[in-house]
MARMIFI-251276 format. One line per 4 residues: their letters; for each residue y, x, z of C-alpha. Coordinates in steps of 0.02 Angstrom, whole numbers, plus 50000, padded with zeros to 5 digits. Example, Ala and Ser with C-alpha at 12.3 -4.5 7.8 and 13.67 -1.06 7.14 Angstrom:
// MARMIFI-251276
AS> 49775:50615:50390 ~ 49947:50684:50357
This chain:
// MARMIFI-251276
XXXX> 52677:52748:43704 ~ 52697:52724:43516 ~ 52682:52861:43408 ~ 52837:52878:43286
XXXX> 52756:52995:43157 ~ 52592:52885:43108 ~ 52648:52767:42985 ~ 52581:52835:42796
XXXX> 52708:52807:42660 ~ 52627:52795:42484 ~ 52755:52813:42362 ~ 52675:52857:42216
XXXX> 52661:52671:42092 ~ 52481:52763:42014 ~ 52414:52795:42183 ~ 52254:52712:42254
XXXX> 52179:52701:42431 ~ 52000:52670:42486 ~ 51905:52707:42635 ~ 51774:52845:42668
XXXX> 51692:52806:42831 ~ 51851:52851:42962 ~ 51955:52931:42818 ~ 52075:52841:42709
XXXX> 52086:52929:42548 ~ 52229:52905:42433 ~ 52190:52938:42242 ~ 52298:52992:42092
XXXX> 52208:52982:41916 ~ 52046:53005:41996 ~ 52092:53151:42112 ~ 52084:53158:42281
XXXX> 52290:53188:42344 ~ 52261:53148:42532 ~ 52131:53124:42676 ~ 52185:53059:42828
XXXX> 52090:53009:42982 ~ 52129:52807:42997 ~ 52161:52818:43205 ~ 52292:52932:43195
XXXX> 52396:52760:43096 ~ 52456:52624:43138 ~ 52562:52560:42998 ~ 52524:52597:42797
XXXX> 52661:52560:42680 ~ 52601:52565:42493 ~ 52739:52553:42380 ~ 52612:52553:42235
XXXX> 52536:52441:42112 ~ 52342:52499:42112 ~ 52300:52424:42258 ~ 52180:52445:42408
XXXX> 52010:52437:42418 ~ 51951:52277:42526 ~ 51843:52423:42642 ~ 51993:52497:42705
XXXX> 52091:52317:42707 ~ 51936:52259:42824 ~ 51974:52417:42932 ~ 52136:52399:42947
XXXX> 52119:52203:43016 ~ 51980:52274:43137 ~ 52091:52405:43202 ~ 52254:52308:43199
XXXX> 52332:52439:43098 ~ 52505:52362:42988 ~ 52484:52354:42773 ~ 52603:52317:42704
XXXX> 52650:52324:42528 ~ 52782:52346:42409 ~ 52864:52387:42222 ~ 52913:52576:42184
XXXX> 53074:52494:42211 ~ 53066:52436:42372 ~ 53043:52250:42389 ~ 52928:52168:42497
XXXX> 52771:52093:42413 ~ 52634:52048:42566 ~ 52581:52114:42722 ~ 52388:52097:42771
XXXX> 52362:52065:42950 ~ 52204:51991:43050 ~ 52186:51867:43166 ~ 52373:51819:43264
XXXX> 52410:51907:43420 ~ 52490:51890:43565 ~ 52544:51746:43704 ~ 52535:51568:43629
XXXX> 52632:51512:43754 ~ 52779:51633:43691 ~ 52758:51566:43515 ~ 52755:51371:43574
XXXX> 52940:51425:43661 ~ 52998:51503:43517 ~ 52956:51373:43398 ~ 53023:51249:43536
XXXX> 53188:51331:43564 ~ 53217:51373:43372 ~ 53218:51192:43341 ~ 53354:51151:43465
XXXX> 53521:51173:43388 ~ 53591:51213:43576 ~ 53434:51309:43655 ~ 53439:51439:43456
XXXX> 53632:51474:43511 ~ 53657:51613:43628 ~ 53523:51707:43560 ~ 53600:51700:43361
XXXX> 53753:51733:43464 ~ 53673:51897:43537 ~ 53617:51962:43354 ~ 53820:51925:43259
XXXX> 53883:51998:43422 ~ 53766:52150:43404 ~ 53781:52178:43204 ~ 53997:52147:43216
XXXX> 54005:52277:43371 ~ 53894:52412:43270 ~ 53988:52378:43106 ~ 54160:52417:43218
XXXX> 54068:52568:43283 ~ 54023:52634:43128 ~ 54204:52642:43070 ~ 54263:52700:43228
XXXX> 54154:52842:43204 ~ 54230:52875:43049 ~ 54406:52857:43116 ~ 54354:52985:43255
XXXX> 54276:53116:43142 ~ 54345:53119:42952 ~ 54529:53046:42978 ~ 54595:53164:42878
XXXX> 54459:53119:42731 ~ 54495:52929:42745 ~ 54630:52782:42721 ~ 54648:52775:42901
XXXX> 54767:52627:42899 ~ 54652:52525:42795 ~ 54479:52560:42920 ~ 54590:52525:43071
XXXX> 54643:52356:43010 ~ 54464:52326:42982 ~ 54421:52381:43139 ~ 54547:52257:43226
XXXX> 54482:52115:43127 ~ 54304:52159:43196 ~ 54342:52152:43374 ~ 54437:51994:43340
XXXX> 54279:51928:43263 ~ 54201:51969:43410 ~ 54301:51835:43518 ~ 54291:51738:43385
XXXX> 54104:51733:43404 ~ 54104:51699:43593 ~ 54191:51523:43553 ~ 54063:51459:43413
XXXX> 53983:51320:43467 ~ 53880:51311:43298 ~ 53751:51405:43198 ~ 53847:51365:43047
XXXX> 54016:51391:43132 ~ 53937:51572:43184 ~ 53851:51640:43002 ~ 54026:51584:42946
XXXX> 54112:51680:43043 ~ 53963:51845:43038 ~ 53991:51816:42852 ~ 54187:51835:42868
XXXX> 54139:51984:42980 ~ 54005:52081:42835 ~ 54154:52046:42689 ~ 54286:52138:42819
XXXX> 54167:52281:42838 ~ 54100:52316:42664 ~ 54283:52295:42592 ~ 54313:52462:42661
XXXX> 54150:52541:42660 ~ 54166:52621:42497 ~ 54318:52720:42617 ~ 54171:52794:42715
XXXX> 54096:52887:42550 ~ 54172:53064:42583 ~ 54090:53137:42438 ~ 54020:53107:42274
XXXX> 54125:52955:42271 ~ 54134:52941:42072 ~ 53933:52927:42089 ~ 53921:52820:42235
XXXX> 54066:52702:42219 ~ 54042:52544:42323 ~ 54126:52379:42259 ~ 54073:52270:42353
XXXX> 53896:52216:42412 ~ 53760:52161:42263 ~ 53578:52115:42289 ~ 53457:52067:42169
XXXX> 53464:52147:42084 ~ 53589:52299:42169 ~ 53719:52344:42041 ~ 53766:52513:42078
XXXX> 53679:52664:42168 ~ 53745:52646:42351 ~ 53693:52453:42337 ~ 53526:52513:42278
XXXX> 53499:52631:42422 ~ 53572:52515:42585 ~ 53438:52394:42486 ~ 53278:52495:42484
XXXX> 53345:52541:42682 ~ 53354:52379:42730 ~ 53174:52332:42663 ~ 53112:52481:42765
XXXX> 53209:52417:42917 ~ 53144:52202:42877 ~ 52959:52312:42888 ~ 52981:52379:43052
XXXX> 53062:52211:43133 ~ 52915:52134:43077 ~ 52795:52254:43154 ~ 52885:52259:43298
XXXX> 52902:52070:43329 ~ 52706:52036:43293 ~ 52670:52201:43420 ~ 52750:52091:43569
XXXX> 52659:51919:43505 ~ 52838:51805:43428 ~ 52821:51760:43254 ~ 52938:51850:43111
XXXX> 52972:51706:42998 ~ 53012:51587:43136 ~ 53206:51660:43173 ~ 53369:51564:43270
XXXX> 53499:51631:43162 ~ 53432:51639:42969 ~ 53339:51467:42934 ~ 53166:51448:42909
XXXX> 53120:51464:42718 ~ 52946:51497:42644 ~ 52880:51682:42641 ~ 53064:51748:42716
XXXX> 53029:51846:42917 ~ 53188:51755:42969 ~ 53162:51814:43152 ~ 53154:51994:43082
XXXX> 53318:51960:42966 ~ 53398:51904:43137 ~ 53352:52074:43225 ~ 53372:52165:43111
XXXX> 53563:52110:43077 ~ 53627:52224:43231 ~ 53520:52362:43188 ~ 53585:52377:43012
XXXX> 53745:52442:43025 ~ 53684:52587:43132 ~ 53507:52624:43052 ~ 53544:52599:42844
XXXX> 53708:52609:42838 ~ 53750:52773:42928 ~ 53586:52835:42853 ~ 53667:52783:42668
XXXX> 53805:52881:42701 ~ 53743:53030:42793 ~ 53632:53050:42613 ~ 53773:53035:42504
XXXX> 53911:53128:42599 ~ 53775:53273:42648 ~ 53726:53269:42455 ~ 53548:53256:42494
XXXX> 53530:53143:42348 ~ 53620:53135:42172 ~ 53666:52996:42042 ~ 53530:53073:41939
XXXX> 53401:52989:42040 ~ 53433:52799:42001 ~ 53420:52729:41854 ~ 53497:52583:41778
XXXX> 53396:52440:41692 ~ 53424:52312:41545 ~ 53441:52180:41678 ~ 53593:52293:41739
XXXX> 53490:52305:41903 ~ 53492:52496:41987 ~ 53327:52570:42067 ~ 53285:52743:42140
XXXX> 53156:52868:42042 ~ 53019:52914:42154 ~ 53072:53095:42204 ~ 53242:52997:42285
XXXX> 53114:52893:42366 ~ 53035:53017:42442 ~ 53185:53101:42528 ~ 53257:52941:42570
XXXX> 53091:52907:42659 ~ 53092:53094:42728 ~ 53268:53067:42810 ~ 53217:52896:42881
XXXX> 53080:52962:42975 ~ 53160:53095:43030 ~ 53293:52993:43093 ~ 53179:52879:43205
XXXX> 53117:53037:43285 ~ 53310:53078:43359 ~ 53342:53017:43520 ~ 53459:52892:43590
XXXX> 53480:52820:43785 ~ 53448:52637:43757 ~ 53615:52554:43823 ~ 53492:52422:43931
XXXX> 53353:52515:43982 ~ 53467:52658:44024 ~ 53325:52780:43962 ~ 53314:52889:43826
XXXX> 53217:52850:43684 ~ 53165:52907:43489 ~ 53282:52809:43376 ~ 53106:52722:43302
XXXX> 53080:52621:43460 ~ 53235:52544:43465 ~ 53159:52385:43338 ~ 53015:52371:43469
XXXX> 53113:52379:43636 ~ 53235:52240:43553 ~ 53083:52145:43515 ~ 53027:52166:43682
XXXX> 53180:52104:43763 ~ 53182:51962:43630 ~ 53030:51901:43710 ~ 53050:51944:43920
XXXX> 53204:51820:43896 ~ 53107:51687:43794 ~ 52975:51700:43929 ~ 53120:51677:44050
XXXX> 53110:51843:44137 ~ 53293:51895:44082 ~ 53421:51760:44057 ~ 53504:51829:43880
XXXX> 53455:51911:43772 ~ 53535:52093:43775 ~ 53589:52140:43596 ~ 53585:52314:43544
XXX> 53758:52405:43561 ~ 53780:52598:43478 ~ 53844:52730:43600
């Protein structure tokens, strides 16, 4: 069973970490902040510019614990990971079948079909709960034009045909997000989608979410042995997981984005804490970080039954049972691949 509250977030930029026999000990201008015993981890994410010592890099290889590091803002610099694990027979399918235009298919099918049907949810949800609070007229429409999208989708006989049509989807869906901001909307107002650098606040949060969500559909694709940059929807492109942008795609909607606006509408974070830059680029302050990070991992720990396993199970296992199914079907054990679908 994997433990949902062991992975160490470092948020602080000025913080170090170094090893002291079985401890990791993180370090703020010279003072001891934290001790931790290194088995109870399995994932470290440093957003933080001092470093790591190479002791507790070497321990975390031995002990196959994840390392990952990033900015203060949240974008993905390098992971360190030992030797490769897992079946290379998997891996020699994978690579196999993502280089067959036909054989990539259903499963790129299986993550648009999964990402549309959660984005529909998700404004569902928001018919069903704050009608009175919303344009109704203008989420329905959107809704409609989802679940056409979704026979749309079974008929593609492309990859191209399909990110066109998954990109027709995302512009449908964010044109009436901002609709879903209940409060603070002056603060939070969503235009449309921006990325690199995020133009306004929400854009800036759904971004540092997403890069928290990329993290763990990396970890959870090494865990069952496929490789993360070797995906069937996004293209293959130096440094970029592009299997963990394709999982991640129908886990979006219902991990970051609901999590956005559950922050925003609940007002457990203000405009005060981003900033805007000369390059017109928005980023989070560190305390914002911190509660953003607070509420994710406190989301992961809710439960949900899995709509394919028919079990219940702590919202942070969902990236590793998806990876899991992911790689029964490439082994030939189940003949799809079984998107997941919200409740």
């Amino acid at each position: 069973m994997k433990h949902l509250a062991n992975v160490l977030y470092v948020t602080t930029p000025e913080s170090y970490l170094s090893l002291d026999g079985e401890t990791i000990v993180v370090r703020k201008d010279e003072h001891v902040s934290v001790r931790l015993p290194l088995h109870n981890l399995e994932n470290i994410v440093c957003f933080t510019y001092q470093g790591v010592s190479p002791a507790l890099m070497g321990a975390c290889v031995e002990r196959n614990i994840g390392l990952t590091f990033l900015d203060p803002n949240g974008r993905f610099r390098a992971r360190v990971s030992g030797k490769t694990r897992g079946n290379v027979l998997l891996r020699k399918k994978q690579y196999r079948m993502a280089e067959d235009r036909e054989l990539r298919m259903p499963v790129a099918s299986s993550f648009v079909i999964g990402k549309v049907y959660n984005s529909r949810k998700v404004l569902e949800r928001a018919l069903r709960d704050h009608a009175i609070l919303i344009d109704v007229e203008a989420v329905r429409k959107a809704s409609a034009a989802l679940k056409e999208a979704l026979t749309v989708i079974s008929r593609c006989d492309s990859v191209e045909t399909l990110i066109a049509v998954e990109g027709n989807a995302a512009s449908v869906y964010f044109g009436v997000f901002d609709h879903l901001i209940l409060h603070q909307k002056d603060d939070f107002r969503f235009v449309e989608r921006s990325r690199r650098p995020p133009r306004d606040a929400m854009n800036a949060l759904l971004s540092f979410l997403y890069t928290l969500l990329t993290n763990e559909a990396v970890s959870a694709l090494e865990t069952v042995g496929l490789d993360p940059y070797v995906g069937f929807l996004h293209a293959d492109r130096p440094g970029r997981p592009s299997l963990a942008l394709d999982l991640m795609e129908e886990l979006r909607p219902v991990f970051a984005d609901r999590l956005a606006l559950s922050l925003v509408n609940r007002r457990q974070i203000a405009a005060k804490g981003f900033t805007r830059k000369e390059s017109s680029g928005v980023v989070m302050n560190d305390e914002t970080r911190k509660i953003v990070i607070g509420a994710w991992q406190e989301r992961k720990k809710e439960e949900i039954l899995h709509p394919f396993l028919k079990e219940r199970i702590p919202f942070g296992l969902i990236p590793h049972v998806q990876a899991m199914l992911l790689a029964r079907h490439l082994r030939g054990d189940l003949d799809a691949y079984p998107p997941f679908f919200w409740g």
